[in-house]
N, CA and C atoms as an extended XYZ file, in Angstrom:
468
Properties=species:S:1:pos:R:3:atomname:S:1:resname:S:1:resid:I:1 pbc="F F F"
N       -91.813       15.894      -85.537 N   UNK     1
C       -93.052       15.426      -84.990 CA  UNK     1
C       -92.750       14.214      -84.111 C   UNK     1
N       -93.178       14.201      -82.599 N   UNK     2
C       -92.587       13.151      -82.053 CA  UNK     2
C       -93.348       11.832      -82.758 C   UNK     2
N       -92.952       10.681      -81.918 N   UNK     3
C       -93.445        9.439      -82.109 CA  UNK     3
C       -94.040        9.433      -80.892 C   UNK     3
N       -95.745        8.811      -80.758 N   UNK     4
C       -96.265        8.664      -79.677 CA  UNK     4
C       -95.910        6.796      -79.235 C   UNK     4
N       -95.436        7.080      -78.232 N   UNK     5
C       -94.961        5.496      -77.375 CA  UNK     5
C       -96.314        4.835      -77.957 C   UNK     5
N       -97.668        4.738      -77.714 N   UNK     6
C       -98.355        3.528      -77.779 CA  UNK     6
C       -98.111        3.205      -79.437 C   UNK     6
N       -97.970        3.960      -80.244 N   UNK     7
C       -98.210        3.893      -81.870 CA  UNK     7
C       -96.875        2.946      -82.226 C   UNK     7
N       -95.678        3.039      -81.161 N   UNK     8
C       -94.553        2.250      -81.501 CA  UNK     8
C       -94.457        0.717      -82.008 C   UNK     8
N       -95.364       -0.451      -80.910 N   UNK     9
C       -95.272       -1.480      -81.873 CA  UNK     9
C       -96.279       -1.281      -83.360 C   UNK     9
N       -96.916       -0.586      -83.874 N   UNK    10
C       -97.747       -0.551      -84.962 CA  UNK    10
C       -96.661        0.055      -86.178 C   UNK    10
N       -95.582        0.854      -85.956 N   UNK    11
C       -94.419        1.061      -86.432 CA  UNK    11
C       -93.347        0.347      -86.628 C   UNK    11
N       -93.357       -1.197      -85.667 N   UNK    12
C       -92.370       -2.015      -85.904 CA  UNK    12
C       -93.023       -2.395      -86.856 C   UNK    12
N       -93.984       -3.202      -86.914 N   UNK    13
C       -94.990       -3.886      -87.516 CA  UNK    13
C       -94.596       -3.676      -89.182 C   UNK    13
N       -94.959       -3.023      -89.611 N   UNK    14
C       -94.705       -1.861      -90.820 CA  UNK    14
C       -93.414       -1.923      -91.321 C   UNK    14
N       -92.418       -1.824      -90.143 N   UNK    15
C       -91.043       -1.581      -90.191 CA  UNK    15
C       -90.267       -3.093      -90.623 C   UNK    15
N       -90.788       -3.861      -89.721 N   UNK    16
C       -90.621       -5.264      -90.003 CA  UNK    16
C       -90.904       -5.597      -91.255 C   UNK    16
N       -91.773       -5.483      -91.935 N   UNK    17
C       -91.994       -5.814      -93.443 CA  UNK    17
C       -91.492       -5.272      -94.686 C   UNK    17
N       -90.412       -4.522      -94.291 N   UNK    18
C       -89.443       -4.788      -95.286 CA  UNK    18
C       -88.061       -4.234      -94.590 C   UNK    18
N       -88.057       -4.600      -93.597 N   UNK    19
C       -86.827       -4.928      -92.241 CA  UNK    19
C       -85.348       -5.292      -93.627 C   UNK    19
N       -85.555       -6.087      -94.341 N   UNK    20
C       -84.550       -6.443      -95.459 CA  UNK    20
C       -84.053       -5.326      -96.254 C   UNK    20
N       -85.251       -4.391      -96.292 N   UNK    21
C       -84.749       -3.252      -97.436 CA  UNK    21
C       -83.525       -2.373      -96.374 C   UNK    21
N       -83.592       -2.379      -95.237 N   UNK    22
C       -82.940       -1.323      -94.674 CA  UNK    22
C       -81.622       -1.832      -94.137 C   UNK    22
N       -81.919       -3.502      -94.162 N   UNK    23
C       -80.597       -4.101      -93.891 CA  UNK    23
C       -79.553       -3.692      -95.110 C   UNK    23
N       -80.625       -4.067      -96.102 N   UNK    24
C       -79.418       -3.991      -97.675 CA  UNK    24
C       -79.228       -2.645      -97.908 C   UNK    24
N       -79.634       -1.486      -97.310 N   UNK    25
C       -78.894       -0.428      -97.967 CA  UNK    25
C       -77.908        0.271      -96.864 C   UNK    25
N       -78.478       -0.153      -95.627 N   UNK    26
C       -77.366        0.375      -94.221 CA  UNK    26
C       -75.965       -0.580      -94.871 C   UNK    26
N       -75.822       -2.041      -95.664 N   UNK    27
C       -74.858       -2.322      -95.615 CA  UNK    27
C       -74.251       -2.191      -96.708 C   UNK    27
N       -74.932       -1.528      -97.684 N   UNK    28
C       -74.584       -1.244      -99.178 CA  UNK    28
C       -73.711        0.395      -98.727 C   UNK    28
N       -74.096        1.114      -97.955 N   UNK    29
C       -73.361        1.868      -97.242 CA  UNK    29
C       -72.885        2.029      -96.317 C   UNK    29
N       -72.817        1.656      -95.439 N   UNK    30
C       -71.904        1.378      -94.455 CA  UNK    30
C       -72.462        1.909      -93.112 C   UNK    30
N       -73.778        2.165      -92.526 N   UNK    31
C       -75.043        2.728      -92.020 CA  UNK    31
C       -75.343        1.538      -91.320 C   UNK    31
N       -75.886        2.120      -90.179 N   UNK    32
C       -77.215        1.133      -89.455 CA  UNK    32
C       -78.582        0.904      -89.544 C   UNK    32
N       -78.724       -0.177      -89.846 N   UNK    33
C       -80.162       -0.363      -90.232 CA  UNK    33
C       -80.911        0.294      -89.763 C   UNK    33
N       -80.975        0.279      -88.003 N   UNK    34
C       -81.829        1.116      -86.792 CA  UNK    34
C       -82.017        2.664      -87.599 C   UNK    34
N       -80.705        2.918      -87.473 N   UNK    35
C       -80.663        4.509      -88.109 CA  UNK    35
C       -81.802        5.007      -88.914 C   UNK    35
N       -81.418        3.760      -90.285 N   UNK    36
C       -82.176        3.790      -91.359 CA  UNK    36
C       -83.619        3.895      -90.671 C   UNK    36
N       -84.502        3.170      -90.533 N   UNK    37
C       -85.397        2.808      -89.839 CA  UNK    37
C       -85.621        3.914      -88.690 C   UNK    37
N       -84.903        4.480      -87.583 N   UNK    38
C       -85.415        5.621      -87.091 CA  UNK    38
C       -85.753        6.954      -88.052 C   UNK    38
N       -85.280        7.000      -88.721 N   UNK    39
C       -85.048        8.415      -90.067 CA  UNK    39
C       -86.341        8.428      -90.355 C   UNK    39
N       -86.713        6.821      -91.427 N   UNK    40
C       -88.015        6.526      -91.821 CA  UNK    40
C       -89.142        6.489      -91.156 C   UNK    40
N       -88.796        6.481      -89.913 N   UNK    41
C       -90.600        6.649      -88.801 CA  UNK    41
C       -90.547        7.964      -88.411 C   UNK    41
N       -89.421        8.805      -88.240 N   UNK    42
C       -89.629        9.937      -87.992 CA  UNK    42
C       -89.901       10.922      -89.128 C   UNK    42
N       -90.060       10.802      -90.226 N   UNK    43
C       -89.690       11.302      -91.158 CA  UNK    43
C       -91.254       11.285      -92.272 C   UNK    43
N       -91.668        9.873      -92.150 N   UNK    44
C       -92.887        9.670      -92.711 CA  UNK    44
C       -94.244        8.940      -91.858 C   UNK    44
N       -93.337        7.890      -90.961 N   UNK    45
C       -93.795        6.936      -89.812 CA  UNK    45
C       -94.353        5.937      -91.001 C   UNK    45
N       -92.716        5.351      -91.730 N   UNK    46
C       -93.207        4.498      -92.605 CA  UNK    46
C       -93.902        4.665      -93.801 C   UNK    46
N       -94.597        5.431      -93.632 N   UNK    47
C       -95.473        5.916      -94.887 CA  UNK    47
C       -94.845        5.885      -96.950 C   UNK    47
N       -95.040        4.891      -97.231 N   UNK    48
C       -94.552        4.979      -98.934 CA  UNK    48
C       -94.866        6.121      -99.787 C   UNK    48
N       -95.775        6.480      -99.257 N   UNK    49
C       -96.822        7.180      -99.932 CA  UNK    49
C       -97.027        8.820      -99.564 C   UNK    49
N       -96.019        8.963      -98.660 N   UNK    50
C       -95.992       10.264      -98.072 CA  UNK    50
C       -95.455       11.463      -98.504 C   UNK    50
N       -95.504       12.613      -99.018 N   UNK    51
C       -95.592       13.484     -100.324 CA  UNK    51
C       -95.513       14.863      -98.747 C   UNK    51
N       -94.343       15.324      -98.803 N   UNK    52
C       -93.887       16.903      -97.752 CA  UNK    52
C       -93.443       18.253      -99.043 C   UNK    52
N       -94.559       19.017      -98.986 N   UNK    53
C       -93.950       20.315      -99.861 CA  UNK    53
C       -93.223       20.635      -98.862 C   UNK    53
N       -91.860       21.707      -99.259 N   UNK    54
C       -91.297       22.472      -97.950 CA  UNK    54
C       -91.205       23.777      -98.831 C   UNK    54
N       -92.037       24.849      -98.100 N   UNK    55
C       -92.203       26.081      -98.635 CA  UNK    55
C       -91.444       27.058      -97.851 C   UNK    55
N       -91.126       28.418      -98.300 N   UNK    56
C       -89.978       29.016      -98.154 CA  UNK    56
C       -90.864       30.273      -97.091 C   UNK    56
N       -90.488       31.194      -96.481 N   UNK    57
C       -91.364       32.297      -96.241 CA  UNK    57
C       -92.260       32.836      -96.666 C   UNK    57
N       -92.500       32.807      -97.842 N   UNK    58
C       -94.065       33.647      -98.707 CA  UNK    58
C       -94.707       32.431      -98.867 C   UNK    58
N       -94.348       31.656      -98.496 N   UNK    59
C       -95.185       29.958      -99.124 CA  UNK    59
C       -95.369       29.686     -100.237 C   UNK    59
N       -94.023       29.827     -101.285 N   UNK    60
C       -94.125       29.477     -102.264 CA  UNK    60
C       -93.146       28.309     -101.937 C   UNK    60
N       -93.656       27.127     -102.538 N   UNK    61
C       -93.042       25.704     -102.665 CA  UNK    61
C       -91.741       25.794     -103.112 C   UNK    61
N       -90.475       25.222     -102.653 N   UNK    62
C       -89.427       25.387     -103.022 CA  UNK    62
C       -88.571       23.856     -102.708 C   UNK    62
N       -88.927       23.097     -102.279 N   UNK    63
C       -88.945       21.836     -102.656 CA  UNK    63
C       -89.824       20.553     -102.022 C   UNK    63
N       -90.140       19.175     -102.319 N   UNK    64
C       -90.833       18.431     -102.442 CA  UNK    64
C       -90.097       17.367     -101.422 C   UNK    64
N       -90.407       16.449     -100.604 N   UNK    65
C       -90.277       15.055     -100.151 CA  UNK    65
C       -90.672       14.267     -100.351 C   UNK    65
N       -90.593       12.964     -100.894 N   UNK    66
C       -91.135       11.505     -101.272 CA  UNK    66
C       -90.668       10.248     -100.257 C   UNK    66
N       -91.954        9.515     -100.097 N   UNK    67
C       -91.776        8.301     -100.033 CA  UNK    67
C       -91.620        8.006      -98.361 C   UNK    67
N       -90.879        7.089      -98.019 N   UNK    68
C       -90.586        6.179      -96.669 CA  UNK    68
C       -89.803        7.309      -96.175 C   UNK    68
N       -88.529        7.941      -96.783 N   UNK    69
C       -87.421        8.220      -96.366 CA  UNK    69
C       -87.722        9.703      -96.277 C   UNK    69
N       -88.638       10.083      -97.010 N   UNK    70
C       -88.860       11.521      -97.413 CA  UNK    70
C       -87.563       12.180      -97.765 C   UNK    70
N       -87.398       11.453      -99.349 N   UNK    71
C       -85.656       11.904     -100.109 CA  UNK    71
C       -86.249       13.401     -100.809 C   UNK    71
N       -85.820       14.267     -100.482 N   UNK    72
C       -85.598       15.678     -101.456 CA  UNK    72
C       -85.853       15.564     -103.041 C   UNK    72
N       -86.673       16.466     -103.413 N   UNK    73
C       -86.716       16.733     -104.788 CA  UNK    73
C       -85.020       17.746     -104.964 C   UNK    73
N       -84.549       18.059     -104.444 N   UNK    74
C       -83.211       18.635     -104.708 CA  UNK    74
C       -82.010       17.126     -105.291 C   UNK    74
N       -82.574       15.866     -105.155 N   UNK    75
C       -81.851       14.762     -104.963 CA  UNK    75
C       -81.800       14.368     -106.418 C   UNK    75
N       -83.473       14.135     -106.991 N   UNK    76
C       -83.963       13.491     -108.125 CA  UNK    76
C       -83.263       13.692     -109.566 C   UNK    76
N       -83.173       14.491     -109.724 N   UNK    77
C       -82.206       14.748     -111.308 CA  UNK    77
C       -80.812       14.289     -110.896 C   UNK    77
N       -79.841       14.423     -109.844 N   UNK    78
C       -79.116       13.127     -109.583 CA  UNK    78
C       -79.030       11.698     -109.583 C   UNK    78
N       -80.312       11.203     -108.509 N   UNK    79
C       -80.640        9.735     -109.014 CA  UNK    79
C       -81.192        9.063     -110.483 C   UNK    79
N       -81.920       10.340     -111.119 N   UNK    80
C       -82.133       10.083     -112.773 CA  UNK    80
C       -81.021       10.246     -113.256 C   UNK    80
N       -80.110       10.967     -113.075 N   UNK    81
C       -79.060       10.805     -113.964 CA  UNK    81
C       -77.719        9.585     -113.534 C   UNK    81
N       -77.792        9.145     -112.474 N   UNK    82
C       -77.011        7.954     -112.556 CA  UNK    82
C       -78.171        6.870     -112.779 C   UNK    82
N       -79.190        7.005     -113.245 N   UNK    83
C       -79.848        5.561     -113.561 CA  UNK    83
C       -80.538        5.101     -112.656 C   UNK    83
N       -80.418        5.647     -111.370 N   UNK    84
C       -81.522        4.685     -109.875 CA  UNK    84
C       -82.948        4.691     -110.444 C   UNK    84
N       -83.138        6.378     -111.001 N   UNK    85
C       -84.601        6.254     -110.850 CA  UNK    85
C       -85.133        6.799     -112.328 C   UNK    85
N       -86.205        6.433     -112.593 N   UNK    86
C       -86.525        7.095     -113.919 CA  UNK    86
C       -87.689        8.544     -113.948 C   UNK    86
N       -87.920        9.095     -112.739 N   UNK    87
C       -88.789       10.097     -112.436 CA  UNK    87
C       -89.105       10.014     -110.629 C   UNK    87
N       -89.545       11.164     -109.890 N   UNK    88
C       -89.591       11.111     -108.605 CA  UNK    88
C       -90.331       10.015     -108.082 C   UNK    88
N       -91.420        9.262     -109.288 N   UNK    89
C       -92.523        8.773     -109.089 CA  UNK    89
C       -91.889        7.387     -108.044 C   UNK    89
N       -90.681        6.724     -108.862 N   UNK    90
C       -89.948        5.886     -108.591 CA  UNK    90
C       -90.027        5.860     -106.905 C   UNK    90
N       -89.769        6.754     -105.945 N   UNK    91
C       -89.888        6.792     -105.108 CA  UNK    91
C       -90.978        6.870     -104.139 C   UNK    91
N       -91.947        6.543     -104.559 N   UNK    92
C       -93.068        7.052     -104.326 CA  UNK    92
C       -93.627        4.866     -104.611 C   UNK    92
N       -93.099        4.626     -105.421 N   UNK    93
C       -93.946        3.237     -106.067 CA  UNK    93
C       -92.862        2.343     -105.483 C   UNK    93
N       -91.680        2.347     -105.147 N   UNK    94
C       -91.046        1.365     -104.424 CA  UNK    94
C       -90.076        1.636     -103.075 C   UNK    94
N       -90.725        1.247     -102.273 N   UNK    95
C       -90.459        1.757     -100.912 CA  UNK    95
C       -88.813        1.101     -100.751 C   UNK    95
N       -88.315       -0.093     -101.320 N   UNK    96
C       -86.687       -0.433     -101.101 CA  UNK    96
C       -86.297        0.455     -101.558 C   UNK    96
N       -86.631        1.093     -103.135 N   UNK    97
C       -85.836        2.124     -103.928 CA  UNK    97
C       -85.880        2.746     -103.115 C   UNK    97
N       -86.881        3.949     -102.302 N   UNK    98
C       -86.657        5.183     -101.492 CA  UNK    98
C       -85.717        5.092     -100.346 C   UNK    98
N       -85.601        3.553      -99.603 N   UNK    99
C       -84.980        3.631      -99.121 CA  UNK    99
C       -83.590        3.272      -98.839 C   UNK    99
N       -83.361        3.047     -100.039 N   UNK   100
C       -81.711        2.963     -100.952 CA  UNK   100
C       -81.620        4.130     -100.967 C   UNK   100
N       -82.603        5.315     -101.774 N   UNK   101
C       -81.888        6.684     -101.932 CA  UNK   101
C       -81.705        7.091     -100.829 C   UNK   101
N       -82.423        7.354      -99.830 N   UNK   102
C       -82.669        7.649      -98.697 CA  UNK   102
C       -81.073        7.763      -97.501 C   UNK   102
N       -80.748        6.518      -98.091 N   UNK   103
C       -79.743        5.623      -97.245 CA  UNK   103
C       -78.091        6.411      -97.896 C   UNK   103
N       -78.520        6.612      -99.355 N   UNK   104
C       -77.374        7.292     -100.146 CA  UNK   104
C       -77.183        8.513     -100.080 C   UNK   104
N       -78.384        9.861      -99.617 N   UNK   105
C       -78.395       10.828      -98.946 CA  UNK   105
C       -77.740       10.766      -97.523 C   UNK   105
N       -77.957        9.772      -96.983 N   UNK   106
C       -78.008        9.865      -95.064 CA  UNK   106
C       -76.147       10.040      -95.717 C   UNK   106
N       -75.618        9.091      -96.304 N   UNK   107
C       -74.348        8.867      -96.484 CA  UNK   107
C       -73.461        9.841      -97.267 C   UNK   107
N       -73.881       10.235      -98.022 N   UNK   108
C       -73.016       11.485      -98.133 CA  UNK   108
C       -73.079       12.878      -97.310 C   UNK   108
N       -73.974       12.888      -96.789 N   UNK   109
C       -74.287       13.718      -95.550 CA  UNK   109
C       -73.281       13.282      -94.805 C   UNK   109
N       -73.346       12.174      -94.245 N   UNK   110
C       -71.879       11.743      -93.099 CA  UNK   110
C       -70.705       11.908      -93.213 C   UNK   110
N       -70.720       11.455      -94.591 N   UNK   111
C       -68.971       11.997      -95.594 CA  UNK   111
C       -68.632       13.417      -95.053 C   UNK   111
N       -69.971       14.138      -95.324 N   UNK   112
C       -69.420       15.773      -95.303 CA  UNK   112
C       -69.653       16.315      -94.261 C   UNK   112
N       -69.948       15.908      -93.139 N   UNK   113
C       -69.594       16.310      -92.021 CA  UNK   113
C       -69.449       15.443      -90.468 C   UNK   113
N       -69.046       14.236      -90.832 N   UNK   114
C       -69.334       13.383      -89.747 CA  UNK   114
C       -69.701       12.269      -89.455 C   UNK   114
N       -69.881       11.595      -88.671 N   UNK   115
C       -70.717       10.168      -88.220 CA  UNK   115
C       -70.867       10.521      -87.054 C   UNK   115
N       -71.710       11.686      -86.245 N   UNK   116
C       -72.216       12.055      -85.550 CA  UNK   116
C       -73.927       12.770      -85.435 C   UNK   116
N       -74.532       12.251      -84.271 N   UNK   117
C       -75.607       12.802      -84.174 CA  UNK   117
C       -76.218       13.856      -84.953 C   UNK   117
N       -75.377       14.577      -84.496 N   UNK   118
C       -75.300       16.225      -85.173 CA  UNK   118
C       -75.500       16.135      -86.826 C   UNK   118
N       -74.638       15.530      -87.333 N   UNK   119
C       -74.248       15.757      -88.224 CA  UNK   119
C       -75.522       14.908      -89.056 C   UNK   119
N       -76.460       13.587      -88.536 N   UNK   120
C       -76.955       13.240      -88.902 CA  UNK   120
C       -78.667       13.914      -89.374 C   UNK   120
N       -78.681       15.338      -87.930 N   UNK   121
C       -79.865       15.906      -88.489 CA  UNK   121
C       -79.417       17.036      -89.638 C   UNK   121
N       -78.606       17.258      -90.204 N   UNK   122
C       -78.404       17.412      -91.925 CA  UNK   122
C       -79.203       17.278      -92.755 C   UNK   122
N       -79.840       15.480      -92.592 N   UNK   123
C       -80.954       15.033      -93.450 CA  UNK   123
C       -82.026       15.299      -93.618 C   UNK   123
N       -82.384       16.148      -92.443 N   UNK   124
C       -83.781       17.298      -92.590 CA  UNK   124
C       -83.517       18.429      -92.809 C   UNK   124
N       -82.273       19.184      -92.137 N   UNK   125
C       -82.067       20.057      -92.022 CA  UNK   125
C       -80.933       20.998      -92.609 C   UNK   125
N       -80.020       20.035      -93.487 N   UNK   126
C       -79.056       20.559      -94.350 CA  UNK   126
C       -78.200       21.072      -93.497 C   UNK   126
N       -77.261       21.880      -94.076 N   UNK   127
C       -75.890       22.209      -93.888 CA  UNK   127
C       -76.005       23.770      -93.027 C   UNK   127
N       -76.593       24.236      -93.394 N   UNK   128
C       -76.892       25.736      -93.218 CA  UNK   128
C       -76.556       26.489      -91.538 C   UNK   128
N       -75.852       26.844      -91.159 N   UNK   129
C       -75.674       27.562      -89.524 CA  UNK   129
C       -76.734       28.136      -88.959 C   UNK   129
N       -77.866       28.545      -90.168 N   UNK   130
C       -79.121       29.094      -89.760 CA  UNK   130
C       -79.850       28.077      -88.773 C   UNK   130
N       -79.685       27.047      -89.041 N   UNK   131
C       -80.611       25.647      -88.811 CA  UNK   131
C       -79.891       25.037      -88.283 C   UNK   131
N       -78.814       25.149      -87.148 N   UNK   132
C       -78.324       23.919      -86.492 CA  UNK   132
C       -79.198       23.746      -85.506 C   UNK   132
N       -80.345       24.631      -84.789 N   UNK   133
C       -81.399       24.265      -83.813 CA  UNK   133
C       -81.943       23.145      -84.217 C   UNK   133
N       -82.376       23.291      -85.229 N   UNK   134
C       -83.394       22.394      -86.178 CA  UNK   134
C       -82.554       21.150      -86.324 C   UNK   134
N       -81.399       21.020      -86.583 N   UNK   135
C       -80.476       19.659      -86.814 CA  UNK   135
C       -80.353       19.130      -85.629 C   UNK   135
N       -80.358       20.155      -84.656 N   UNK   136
C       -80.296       19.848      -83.215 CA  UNK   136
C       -81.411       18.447      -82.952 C   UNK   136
N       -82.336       19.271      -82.757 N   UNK   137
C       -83.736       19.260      -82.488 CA  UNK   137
C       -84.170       17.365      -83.087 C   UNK   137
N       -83.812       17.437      -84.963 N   UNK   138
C       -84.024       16.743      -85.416 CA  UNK   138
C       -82.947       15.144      -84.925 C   UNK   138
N       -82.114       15.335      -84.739 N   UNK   139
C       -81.158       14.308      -84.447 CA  UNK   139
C       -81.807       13.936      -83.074 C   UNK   139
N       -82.170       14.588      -82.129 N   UNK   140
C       -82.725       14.492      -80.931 CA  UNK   140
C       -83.935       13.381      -81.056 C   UNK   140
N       -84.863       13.714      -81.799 N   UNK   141
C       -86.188       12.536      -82.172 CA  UNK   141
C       -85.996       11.861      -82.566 C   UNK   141
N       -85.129       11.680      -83.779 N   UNK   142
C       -84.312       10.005      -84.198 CA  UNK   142
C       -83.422        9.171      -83.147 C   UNK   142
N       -82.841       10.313      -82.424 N   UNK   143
C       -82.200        9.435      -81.539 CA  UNK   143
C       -83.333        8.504      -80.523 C   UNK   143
N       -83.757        9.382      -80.405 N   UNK   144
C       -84.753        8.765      -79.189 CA  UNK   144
C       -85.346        7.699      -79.932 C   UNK   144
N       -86.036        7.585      -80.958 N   UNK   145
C       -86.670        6.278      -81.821 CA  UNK   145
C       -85.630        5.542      -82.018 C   UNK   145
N       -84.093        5.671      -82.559 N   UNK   146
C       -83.611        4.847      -82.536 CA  UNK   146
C       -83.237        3.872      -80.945 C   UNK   146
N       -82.786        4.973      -80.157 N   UNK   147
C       -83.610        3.850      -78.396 CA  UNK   147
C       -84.175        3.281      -78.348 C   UNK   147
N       -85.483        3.173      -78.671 N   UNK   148
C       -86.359        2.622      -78.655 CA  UNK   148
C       -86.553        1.690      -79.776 C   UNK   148
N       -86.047        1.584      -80.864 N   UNK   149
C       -85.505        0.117      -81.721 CA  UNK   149
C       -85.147       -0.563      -81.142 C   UNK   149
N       -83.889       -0.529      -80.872 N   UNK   150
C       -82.698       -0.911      -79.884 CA  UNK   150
C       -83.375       -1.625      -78.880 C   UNK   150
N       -84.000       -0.736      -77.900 N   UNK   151
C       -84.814       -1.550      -76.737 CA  UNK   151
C       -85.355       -2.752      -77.506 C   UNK   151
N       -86.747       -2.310      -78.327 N   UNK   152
C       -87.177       -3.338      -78.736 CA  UNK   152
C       -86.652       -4.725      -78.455 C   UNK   152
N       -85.523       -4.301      -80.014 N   UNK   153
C       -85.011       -5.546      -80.497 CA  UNK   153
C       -84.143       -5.957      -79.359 C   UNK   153
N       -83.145       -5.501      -78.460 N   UNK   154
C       -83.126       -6.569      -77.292 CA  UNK   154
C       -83.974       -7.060      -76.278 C   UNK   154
N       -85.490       -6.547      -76.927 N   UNK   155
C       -86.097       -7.540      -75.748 CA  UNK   155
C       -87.385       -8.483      -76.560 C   UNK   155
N       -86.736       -8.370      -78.341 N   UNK   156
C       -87.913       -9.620      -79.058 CA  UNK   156
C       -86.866      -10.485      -78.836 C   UNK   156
């Protein structure tokens, strides 16, 4: 879903207020904040509170998105079982947490195939050869928001 240019400073805005959470997990992994932060506006447009079924061909629900980062219900019994989170809810009630997990998805995604564009729309779009349009596609709109960070911030 693009980002409409006028809605952009109302997205820093938002973005800015917890600007810290995305510093500490881009550097808790080794990530760019921007990144972080383009993912999260394209993904929810900030939104904590933002809840994506992703249903399969017959439209039966086959998995769930939470939060800022919109982290996978495929994720959650991982982060419960090392201790991050104690139920999906977690993500949903603290927007740093989501976007720690968020940040720990983007990163093993990179591990397994890259520190490239490409490789970064994964995070919507997984691994699959069916869907490299879609990874295409998706890396394409983050990139462009992340431009437009970038701009921003060299010209606050």
């Amino acid at each position: 879903m693009p980002v409409k240019l006028h809605m952009f400073p109302l997205l820093l805005i938002s973005s800015s207020a917890c600007a810290w959470c995305f510093e500490q997990a881009a550097s808790r992994y080794g990530l760019d904040p921007l990144t972080l932060q383009a993912i999260a506006i394209q993904e929810s447009r900030m939104n904590q509170n933002a809840i994506n079924h992703n249903r399969n061909r017959t439209g039966k629900i086959i998995s769930t998105d939470y939060g800022v980062m919109q982290v996978n219900s495929t994720n959650v019994s991982r982060l419960v079982r090392y201790g991050v989170i104690s139920s999906y809810k977690d993500l949903l009630s603290d927007p740093c947490l989501n976007i720690q997990a968020g940040a720990w998805v983007l990163a093993r995604h990179l591990t397994k195939c890259g520190q490239t564009w490409q490789c970064l729309g994964s995070y919507n779009a997984g691994f699959s050869p069916a869907l490299a349009s879609t990874r295409q596609r998706y890396a394409r709109q983050v990139h462009t928001i992340w431009l437009n960070l970038r701009r921003y911030q060299a010209n606050s």
